[in-house]
PyMOL Python script that loads the backbone (N, CA, C, O; Angstrom):
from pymol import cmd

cmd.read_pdbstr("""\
ATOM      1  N   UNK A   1      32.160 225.745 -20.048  1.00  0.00           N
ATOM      2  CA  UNK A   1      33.546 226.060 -19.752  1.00  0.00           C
ATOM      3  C   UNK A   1      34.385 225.800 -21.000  1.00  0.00           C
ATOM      4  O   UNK A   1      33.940 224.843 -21.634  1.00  0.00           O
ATOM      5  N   UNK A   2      35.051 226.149 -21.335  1.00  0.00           N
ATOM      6  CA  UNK A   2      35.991 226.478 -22.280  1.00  0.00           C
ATOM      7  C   UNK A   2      37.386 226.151 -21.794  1.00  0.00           C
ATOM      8  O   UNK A   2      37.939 226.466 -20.740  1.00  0.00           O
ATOM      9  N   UNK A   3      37.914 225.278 -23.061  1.00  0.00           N
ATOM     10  CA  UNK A   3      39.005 224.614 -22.918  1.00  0.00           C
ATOM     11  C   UNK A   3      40.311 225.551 -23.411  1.00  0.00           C
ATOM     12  O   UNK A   3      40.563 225.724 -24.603  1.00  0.00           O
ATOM     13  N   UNK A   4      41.039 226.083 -22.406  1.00  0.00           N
ATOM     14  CA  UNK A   4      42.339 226.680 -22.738  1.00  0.00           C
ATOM     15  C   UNK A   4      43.348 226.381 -23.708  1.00  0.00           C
ATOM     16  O   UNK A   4      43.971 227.201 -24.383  1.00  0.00           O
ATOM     17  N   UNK A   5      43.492 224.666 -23.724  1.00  0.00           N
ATOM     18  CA  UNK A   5      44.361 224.720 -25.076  1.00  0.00           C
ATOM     19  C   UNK A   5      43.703 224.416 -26.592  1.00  0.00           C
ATOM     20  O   UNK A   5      44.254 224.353 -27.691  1.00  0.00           O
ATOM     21  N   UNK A   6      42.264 224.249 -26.190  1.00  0.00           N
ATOM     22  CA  UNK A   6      41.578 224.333 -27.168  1.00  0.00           C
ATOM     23  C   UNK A   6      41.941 225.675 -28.066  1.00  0.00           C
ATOM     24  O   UNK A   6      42.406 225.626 -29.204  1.00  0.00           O
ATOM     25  N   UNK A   7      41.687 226.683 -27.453  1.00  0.00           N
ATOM     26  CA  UNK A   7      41.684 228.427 -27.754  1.00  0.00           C
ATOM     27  C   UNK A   7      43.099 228.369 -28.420  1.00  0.00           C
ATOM     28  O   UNK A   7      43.203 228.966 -29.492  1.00  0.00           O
ATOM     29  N   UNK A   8      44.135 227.768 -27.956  1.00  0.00           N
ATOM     30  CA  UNK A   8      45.392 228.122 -28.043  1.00  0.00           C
ATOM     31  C   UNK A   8      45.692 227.009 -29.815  1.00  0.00           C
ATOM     32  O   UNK A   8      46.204 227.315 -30.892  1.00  0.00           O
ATOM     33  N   UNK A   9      45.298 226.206 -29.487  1.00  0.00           N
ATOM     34  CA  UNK A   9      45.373 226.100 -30.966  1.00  0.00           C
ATOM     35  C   UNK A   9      44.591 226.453 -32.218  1.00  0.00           C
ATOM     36  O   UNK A   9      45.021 226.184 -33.339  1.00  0.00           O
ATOM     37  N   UNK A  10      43.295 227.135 -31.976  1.00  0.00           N
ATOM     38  CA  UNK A  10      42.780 227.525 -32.569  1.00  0.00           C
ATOM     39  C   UNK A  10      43.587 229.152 -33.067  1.00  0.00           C
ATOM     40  O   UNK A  10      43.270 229.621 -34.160  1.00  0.00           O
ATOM     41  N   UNK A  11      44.621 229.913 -32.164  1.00  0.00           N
ATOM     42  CA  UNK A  11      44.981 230.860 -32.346  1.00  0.00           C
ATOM     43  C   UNK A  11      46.412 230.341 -33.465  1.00  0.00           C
ATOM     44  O   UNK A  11      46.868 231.260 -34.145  1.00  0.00           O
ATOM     45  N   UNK A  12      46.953 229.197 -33.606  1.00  0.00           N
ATOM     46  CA  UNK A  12      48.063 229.124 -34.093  1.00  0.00           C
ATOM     47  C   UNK A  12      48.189 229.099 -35.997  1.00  0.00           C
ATOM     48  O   UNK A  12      47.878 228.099 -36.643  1.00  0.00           O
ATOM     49  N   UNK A  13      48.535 229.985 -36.435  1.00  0.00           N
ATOM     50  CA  UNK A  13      48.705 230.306 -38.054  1.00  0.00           C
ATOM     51  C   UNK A  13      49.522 229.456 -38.316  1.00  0.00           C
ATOM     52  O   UNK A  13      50.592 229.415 -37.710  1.00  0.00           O
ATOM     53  N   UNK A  14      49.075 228.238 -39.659  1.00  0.00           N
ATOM     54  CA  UNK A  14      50.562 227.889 -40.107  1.00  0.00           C
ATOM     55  C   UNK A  14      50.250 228.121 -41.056  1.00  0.00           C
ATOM     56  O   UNK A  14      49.085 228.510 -41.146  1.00  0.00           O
ATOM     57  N   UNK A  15      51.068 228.032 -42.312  1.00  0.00           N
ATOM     58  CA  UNK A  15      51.731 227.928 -43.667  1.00  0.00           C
ATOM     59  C   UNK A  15      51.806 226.563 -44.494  1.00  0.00           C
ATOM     60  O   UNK A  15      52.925 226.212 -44.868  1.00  0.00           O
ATOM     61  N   UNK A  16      50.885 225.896 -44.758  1.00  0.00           N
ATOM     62  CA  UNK A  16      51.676 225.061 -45.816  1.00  0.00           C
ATOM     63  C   UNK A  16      51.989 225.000 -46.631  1.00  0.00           C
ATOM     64  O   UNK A  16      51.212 225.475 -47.459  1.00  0.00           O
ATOM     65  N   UNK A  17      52.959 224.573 -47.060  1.00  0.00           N
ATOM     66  CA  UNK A  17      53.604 224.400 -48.441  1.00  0.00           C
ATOM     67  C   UNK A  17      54.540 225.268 -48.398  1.00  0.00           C
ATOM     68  O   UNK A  17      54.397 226.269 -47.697  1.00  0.00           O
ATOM     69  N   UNK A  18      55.622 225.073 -49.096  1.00  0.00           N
ATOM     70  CA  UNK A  18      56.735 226.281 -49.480  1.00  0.00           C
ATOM     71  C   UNK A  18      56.649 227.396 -50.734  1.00  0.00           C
ATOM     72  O   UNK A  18      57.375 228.385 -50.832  1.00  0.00           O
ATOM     73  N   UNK A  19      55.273 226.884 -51.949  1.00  0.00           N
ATOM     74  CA  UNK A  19      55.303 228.017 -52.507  1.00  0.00           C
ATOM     75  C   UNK A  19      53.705 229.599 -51.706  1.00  0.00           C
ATOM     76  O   UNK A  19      53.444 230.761 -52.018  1.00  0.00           O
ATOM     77  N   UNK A  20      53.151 228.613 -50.674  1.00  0.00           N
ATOM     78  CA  UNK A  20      52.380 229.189 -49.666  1.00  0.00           C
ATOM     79  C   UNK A  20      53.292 229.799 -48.593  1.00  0.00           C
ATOM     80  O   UNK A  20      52.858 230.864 -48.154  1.00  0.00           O
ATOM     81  N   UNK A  21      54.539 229.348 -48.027  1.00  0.00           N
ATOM     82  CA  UNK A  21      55.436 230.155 -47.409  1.00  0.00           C
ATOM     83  C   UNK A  21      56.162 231.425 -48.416  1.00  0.00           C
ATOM     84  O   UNK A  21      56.359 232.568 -48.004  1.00  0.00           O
ATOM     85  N   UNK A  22      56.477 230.967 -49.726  1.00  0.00           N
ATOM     86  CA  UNK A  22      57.326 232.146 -50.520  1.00  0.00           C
ATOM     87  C   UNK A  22      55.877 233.226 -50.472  1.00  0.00           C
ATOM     88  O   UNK A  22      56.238 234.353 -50.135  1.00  0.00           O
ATOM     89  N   UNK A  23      54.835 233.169 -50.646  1.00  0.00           N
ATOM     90  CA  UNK A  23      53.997 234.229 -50.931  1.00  0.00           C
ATOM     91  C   UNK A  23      54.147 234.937 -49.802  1.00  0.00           C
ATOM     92  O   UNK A  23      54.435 236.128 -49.929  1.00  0.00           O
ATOM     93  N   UNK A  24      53.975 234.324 -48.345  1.00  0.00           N
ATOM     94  CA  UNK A  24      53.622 234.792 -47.022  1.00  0.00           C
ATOM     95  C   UNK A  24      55.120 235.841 -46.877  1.00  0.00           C
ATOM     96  O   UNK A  24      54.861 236.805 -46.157  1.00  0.00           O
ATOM     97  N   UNK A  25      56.177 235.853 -47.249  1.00  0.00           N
ATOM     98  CA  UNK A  25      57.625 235.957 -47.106  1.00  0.00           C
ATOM     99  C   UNK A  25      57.650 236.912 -48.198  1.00  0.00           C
ATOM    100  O   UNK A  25      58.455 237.775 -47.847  1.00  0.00           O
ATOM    101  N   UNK A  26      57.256 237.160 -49.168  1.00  0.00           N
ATOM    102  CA  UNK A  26      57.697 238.056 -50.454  1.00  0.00           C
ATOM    103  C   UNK A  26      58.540 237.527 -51.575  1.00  0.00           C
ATOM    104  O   UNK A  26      58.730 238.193 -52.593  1.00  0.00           O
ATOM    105  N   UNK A  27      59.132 236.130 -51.362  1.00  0.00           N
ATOM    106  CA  UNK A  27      60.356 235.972 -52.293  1.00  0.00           C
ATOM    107  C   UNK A  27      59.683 234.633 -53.355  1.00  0.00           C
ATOM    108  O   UNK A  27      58.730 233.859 -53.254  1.00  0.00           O
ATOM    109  N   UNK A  28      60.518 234.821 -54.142  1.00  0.00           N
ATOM    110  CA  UNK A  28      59.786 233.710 -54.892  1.00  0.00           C
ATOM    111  C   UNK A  28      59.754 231.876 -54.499  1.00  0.00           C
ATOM    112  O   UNK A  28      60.597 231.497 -53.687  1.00  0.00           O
ATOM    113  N   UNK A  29      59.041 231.103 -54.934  1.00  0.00           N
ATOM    114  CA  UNK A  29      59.332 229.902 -54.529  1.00  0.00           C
ATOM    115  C   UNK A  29      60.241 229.097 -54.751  1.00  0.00           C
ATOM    116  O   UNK A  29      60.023 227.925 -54.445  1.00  0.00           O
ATOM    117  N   UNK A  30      61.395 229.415 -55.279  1.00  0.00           N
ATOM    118  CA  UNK A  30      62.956 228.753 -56.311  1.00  0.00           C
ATOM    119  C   UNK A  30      63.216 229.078 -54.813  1.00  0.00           C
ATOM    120  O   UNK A  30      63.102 228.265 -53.896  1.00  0.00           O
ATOM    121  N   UNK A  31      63.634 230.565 -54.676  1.00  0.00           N
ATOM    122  CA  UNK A  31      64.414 230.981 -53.103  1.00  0.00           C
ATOM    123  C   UNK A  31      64.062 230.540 -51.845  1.00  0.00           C
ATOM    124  O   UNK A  31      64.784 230.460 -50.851  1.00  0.00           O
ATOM    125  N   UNK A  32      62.296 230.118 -52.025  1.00  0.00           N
ATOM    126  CA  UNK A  32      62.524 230.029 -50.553  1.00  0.00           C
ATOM    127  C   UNK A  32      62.334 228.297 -50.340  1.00  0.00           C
ATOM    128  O   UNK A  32      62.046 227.815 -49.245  1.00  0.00           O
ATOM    129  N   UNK A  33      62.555 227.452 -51.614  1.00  0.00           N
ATOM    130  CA  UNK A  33      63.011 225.929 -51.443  1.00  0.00           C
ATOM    131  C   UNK A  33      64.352 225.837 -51.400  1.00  0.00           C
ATOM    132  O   UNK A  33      64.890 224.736 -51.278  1.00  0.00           O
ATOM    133  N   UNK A  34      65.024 226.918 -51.490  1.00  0.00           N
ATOM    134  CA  UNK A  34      66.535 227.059 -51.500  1.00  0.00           C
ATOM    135  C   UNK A  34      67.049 226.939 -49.631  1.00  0.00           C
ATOM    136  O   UNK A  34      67.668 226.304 -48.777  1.00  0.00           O
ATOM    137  N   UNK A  35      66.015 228.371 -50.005  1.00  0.00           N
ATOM    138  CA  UNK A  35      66.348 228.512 -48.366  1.00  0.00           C
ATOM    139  C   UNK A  35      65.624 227.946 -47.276  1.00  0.00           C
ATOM    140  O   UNK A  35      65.940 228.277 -46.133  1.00  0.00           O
ATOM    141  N   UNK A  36      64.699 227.144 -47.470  1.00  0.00           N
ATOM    142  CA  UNK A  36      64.136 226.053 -46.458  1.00  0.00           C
ATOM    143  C   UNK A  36      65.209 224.739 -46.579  1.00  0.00           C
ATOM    144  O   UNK A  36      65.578 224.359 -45.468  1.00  0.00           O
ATOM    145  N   UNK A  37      65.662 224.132 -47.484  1.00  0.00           N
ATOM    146  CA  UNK A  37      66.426 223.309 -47.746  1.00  0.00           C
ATOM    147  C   UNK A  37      67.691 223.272 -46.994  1.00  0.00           C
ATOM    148  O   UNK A  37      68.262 222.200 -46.794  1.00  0.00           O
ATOM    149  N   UNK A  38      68.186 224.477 -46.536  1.00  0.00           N
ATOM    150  CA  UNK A  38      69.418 225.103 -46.203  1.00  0.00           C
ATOM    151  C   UNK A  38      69.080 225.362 -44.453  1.00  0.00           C
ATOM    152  O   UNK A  38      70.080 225.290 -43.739  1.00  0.00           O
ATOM    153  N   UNK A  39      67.902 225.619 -43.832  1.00  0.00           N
ATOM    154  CA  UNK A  39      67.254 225.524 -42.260  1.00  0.00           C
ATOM    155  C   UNK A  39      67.425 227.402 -42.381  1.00  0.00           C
ATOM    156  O   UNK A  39      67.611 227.936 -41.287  1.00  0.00           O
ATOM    157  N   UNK A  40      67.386 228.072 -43.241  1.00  0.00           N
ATOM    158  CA  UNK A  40      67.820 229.576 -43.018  1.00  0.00           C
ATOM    159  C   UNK A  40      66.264 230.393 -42.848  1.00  0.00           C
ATOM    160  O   UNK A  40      66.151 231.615 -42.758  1.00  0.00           O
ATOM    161  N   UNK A  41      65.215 229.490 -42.829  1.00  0.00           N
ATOM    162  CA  UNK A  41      63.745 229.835 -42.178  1.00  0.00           C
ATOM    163  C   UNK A  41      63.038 228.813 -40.932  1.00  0.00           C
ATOM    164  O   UNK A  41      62.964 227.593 -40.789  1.00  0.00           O
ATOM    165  N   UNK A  42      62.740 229.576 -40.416  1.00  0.00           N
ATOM    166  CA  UNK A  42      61.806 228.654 -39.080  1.00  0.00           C
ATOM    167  C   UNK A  42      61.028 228.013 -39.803  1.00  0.00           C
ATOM    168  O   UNK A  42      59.955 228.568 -40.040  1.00  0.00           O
ATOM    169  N   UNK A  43      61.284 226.589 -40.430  1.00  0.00           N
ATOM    170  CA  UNK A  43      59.957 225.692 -40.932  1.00  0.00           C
ATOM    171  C   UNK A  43      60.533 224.418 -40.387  1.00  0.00           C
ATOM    172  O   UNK A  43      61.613 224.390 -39.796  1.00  0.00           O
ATOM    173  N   UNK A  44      59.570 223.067 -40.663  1.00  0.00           N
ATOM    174  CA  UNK A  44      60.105 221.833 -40.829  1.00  0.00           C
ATOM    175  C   UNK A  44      59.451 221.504 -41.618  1.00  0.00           C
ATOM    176  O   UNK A  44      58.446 222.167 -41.878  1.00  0.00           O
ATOM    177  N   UNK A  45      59.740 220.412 -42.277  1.00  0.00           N
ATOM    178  CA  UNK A  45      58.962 219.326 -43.202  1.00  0.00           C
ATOM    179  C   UNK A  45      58.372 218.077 -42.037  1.00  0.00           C
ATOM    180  O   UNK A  45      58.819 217.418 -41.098  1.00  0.00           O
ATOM    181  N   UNK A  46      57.330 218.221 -42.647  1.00  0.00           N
ATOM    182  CA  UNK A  46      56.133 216.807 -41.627  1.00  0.00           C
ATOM    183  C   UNK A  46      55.715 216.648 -43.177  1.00  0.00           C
ATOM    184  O   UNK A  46      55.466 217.392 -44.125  1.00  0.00           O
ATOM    185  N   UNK A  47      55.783 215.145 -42.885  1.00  0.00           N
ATOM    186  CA  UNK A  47      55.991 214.367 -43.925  1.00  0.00           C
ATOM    187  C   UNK A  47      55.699 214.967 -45.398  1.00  0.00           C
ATOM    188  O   UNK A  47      54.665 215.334 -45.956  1.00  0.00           O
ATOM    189  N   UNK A  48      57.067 214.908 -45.790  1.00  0.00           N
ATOM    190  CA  UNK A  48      57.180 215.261 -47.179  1.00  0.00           C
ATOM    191  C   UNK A  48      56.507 217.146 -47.515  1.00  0.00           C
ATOM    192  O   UNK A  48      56.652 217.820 -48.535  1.00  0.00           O
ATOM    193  N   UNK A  49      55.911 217.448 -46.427  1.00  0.00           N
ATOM    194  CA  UNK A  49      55.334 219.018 -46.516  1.00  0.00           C
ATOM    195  C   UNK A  49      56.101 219.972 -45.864  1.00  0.00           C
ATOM    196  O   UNK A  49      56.547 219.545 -44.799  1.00  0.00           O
ATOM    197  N   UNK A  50      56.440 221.217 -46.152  1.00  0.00           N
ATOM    198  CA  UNK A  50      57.050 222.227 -45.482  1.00  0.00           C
ATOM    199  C   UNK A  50      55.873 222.939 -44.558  1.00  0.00           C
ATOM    200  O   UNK A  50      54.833 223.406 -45.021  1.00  0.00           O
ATOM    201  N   UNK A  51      56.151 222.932 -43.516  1.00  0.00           N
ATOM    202  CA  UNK A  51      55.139 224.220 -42.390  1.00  0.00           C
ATOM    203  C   UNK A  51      55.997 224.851 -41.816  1.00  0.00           C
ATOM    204  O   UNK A  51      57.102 224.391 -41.530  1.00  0.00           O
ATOM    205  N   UNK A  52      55.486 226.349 -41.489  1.00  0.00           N
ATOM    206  CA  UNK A  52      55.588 226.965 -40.708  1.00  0.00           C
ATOM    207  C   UNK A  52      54.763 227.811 -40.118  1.00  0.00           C
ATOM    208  O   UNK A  52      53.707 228.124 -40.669  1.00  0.00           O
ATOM    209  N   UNK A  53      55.184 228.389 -38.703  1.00  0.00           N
ATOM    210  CA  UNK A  53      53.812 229.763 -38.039  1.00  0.00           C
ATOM    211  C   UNK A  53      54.134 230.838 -38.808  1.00  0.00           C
ATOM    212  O   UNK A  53      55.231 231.397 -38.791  1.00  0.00           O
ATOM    213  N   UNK A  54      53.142 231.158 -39.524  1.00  0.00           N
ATOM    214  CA  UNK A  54      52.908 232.586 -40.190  1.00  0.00           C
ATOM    215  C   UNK A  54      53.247 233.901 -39.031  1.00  0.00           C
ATOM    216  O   UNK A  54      53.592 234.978 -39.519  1.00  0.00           O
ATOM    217  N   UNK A  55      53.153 233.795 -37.699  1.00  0.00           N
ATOM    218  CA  UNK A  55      53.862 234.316 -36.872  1.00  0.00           C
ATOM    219  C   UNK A  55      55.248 234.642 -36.815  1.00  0.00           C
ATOM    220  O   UNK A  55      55.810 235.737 -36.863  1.00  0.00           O
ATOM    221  N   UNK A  56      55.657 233.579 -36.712  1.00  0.00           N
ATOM    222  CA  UNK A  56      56.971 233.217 -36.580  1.00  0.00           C
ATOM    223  C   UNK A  56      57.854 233.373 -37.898  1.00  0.00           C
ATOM    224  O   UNK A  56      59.073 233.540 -37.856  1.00  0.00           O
ATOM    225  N   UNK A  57      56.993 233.291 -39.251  1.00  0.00           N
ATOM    226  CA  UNK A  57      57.851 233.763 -40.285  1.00  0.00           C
ATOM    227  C   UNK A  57      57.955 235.196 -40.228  1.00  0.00           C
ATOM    228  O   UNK A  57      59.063 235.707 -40.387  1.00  0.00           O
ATOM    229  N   UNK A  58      56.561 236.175 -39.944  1.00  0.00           N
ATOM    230  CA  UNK A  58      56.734 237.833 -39.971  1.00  0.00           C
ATOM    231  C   UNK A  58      57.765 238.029 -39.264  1.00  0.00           C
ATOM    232  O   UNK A  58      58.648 238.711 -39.785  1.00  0.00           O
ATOM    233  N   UNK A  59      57.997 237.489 -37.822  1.00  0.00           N
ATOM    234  CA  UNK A  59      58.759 237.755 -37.071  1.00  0.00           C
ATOM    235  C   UNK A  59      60.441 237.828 -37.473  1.00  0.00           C
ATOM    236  O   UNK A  59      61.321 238.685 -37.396  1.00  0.00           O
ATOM    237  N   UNK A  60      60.352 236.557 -37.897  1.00  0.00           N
ATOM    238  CA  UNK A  60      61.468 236.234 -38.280  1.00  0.00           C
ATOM    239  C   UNK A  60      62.372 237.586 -39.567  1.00  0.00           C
ATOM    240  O   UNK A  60      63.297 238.387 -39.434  1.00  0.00           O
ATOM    241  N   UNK A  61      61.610 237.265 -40.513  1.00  0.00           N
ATOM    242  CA  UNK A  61      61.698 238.793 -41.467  1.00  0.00           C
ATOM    243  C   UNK A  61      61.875 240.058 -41.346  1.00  0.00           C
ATOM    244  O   UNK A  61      62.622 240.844 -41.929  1.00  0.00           O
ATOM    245  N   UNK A  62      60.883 240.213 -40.280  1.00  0.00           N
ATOM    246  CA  UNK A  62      60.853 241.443 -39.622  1.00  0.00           C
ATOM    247  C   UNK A  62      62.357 242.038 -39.130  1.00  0.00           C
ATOM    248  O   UNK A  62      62.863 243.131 -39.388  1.00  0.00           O
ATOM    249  N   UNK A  63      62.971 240.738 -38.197  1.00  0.00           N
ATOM    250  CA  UNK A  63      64.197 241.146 -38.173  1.00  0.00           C
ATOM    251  C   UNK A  63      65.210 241.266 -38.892  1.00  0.00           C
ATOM    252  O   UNK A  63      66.250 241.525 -38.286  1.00  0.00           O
ATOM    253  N   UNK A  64      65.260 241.169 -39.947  1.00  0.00           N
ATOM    254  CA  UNK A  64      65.932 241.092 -40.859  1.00  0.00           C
ATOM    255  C   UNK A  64      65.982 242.915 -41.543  1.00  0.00           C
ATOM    256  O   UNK A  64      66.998 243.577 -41.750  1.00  0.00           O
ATOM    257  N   UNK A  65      64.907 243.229 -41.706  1.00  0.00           N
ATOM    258  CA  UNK A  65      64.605 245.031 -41.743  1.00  0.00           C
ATOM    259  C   UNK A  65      65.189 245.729 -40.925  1.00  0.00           C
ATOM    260  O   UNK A  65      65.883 246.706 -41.207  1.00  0.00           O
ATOM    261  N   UNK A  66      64.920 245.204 -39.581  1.00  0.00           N
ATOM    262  CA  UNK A  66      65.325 246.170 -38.502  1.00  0.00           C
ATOM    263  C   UNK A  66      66.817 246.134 -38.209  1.00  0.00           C
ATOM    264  O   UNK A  66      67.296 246.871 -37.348  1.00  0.00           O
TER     265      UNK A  66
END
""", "prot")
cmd.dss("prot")
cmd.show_as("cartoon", "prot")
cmd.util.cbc("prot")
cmd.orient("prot")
């Protein structure tokens, strides 16, 4: 039997680092310590590191196009 939230975190993408978020994002890493610094991307810092869901950043971007 197979554990459901097992699966569920195995499905979750993150990002570490902020010059690993600027790549995932397109912009360079100056901008996007600018703009993590500022809360103007879905990340947090856990301890001393920036993460975010690689999900949740496309998403986020995405709207920004549309």
């Amino acid at each position: 039997m197979h554990d459901d939230g097992e699966s569920k975190n195995d499905s979750i993408e993150l990002v570490w680092g902020g010059e690993e978020i600027a790549r995932v994002i397109g912009r360079t890493p100056r901008v996007t310590f600018q703009l993590l610094e500022r809360g103007l991307i879905p990340a947090r810092k856990i301890k001393g590191r920036w993460v975010a869901s690689k999900p949740k950043l496309l998403e986020f971007f995405m709207g920004d196009v549309a």
